[in-house]
C-alpha positions in Angstrom: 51.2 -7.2 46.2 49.2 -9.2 43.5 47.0 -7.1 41.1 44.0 -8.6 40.4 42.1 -8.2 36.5 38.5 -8.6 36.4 37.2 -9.5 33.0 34.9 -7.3 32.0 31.3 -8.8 30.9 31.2 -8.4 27.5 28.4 -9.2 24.4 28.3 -10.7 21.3 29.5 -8.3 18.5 26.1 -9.3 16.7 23.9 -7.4 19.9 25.5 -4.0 18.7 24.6 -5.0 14.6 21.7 -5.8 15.7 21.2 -2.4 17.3 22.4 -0.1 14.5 20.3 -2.4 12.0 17.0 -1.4 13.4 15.3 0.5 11.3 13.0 3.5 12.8 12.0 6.9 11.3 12.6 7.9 8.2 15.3 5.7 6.0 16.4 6.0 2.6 15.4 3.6 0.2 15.9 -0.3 1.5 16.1 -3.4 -0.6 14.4 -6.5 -0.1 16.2 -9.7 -0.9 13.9 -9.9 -3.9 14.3 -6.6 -5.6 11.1 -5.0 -4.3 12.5 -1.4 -2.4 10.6 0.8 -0.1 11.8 4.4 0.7 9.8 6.5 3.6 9.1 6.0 7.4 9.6 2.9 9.6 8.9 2.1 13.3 10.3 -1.0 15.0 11.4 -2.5 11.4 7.9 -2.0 10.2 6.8 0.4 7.4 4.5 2.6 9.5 4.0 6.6 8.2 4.5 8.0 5.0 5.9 5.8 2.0 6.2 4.6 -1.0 7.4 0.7 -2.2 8.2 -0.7 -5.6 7.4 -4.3 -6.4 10.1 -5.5 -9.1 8.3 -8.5 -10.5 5.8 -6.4 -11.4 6.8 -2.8 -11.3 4.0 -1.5 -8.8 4.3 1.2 -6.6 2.0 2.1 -3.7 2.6 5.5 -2.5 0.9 6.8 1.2 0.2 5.7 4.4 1.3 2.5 6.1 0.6 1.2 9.9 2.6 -1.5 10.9 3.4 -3.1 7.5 0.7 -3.0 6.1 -1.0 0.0 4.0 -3.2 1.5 5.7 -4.6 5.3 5.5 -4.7 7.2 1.9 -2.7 6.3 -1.1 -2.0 5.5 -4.7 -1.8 2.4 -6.7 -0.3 2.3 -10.3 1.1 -0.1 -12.8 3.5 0.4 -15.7 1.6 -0.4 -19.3 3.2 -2.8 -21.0 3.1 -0.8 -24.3 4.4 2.5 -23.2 6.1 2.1 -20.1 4.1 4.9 -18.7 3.1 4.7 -15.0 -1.3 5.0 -15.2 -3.2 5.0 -12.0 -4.9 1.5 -10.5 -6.8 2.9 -7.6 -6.7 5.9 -5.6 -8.2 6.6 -1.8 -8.7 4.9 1.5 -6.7 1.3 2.5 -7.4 -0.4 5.8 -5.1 -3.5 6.5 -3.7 -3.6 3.2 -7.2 -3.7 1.3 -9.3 -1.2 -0.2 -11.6 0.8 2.2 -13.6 3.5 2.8 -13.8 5.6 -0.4 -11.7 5.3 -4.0 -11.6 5.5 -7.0 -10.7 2.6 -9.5 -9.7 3.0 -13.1 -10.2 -0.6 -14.7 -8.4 -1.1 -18.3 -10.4 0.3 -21.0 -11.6 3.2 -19.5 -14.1 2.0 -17.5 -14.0 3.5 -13.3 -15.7 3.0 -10.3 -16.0 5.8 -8.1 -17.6 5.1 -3.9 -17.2 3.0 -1.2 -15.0 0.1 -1.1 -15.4 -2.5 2.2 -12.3 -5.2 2.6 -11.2 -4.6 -1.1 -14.6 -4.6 -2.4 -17.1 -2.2 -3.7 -19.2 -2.3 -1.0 -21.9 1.0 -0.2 -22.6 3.7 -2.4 -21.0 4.3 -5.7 -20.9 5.4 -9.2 -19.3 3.0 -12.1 -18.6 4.5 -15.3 -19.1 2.3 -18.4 -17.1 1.7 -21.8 -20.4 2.6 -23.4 -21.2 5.6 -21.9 -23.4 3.8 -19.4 -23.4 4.6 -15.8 -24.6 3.0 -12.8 -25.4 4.5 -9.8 -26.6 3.0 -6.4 -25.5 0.4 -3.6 -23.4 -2.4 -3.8 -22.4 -5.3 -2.2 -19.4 -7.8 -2.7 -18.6 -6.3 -6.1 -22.3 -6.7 -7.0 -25.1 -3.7 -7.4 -27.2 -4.4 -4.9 -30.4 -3.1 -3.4 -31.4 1.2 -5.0 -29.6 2.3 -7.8 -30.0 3.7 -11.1 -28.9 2.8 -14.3 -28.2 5.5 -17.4 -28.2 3.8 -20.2 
């Protein structure tokens, strides 16, 4: 009596590295193809949750929340100074689709900050902006612009 094999149905080895490459939940760091790295939470190869990434060509780092790739919650933004090397703080408070929203703060070079509402990476709403000279404005804004009630200490 004849026995009788019946191939088994099988897949390409790259379905099974394709599997174990996916990246969801938390990962240690992972390198991009051009340096920058990203260590914290992912969900269906996505940064989404708690995270921090480092851009190499310029030394950045973002650390907070992300949603599907893109930043998007609370979290910090800081460069290196060029002098010292030191890390000092860009902005700090709400993102929404990768730009600034809801309420920050925003430490320009020189001292100078802006403290209030920020709309699609804009000061947009109420806010405060400290002065090199001691000056301080405070009112609304629009696009980047006072705008409309505000006050002005001189």
């Amino acid at each position: 009596m004849p026995i009788v094999k019946h191939s088994r149905a099988t897949e390409p080895l790259w379905h099974e590295w394709d599997r174990r490459a996916q990246k969801c939940g938390l990962r240690h760091t992972v390198y991009a193809v051009n340096g920058d790295q990203y260590t914290g939470e992912w969900l269906d190869n996505l940064k989404h949750g708690k995270g921090t990434q480092v851009w190499k060509c310029t030394g950045a780092i973002y650390s907070g929340d992300w949603k599907f790739g893109k930043r998007d919650g609370y979290g910090s933004y800081s460069i290196p100074d060029p002098v010292t090397k030191e890390y000092k703080k860009v902005y700090t408070g709400w993102w929404k689709n990768d730009r600034k929203c809801g309420y920050g703060a925003m430490f320009y070079p020189g001292g100078e900050r802006y403290e209030g509402e920020w709309s699609g990476g804009q000061r947009s709403g109420w806010g405060q902006m400290y002065y090199r000279d001691g000056s301080i404005y405070k009112g609304q804004w629009l696009e980047d612009q006072p705008d409309g009630q505000g006050m002005l200490r001189l």
